[in-house]
N, C-alpha and C positions, 0 to 999 in steps of 0.2 A: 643442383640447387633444389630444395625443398623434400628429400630422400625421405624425411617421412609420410610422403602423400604417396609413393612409390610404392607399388604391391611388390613382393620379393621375386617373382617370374621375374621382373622388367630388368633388374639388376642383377642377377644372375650370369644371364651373357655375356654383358662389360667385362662383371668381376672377373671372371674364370679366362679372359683377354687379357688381365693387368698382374702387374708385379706387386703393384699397390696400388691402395684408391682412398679418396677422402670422399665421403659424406657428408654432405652439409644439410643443415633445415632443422626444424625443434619438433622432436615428439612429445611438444604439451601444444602443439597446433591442432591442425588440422588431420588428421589421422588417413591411410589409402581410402578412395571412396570404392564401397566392395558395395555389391547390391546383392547376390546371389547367396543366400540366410544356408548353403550348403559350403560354399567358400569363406565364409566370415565363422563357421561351426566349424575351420579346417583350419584356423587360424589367419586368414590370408586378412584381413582388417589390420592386424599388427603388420608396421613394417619392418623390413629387414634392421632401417635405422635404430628403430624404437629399442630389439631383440639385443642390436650391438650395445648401445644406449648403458642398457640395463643390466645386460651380462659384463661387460667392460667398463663399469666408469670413470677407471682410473685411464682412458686411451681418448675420453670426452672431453674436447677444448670448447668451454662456454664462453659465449661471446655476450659480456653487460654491457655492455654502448649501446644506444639505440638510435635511432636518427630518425624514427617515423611517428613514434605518436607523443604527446604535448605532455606535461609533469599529472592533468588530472587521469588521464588516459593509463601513462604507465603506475600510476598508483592502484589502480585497479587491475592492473595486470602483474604487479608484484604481490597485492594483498592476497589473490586468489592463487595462485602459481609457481609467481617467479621469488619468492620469501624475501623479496624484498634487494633484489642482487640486481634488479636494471637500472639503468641510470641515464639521462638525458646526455646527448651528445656534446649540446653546447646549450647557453641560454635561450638563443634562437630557436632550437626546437622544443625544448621546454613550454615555452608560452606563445608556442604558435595557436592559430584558433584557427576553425575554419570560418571562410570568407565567403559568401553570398550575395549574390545581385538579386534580391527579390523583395517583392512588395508585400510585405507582412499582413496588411489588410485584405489581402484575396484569400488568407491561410487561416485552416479550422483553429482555433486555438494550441489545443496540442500541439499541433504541426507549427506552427511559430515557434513556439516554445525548444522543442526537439530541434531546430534548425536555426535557432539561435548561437551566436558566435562565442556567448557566453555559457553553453552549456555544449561541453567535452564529455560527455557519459550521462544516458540517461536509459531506463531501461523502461519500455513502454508495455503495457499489456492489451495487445493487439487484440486480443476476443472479443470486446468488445465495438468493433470499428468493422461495420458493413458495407462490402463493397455494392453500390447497384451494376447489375449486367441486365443486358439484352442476349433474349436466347435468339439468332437466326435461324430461321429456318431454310435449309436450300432447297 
């Protein structure tokens, strides 16, 4: 599961164990997390997935059902991405919303707003929004 978060070391071993293997996960996710600006310069940031993906894609079964996020959600993820090939699983998950037990009047306005049951995508611009801290000293 998730093969494009997978650096190619990791999957190497299995492979060269198998007669055959299937890959699952979407190289328009989350890409391997590489830190190391010598390994990511080496290619290791690309996954083995992404390489197959890309060199094979007549050997890539895409899967349009979705069953996690609501009709405003996957419009936003077909406009940018997926050209419009995802599709809601059933009604149910189309016009799900998230649900919250919270009293709106203790919440900054934004913060209402954003965590309101009617609002499925909203993109906010955090620079502006200061947290206060306490520095300790031990």
């Amino acid at each position: 599961d998730e093969a494009s978060q997978i650096v190619e070391p990791v999957c190497l071993g299995p492979l060269l164990l198998s007669n055959v293997f299937i890959l699952v996960g979407d190289h328009f996710q989350l890409p391997p997390l590489v830190q190391s600006k010598q390994a990511k310069d080496g290619g290791m940031a690309v996954s083995l997935f992404k390489r197959l993906c890309e060199s094979h894609p007549h050997a890539v079964a895409t899967l349009e059902t979705q069953y996690r996020m609501n009709s405003d959600i996957m419009f936003l993820a077909n406009s940018v991405v997926y050209e419009s090939r995802l599709k809601c699983a059933s009604k149910n998950v189309a016009d799900d919303r998230m649900k919250l037990d919270n009293e709106s009047s203790r919440l900054p306005c934004w913060l209402d707003i954003a965590l309101s049951p009617l609002t499925s995508v909203i993109f906010l611009d955090t620079d502006p929004v200061r947290i206060r801290h306490k520095i300790i000293a031990l």
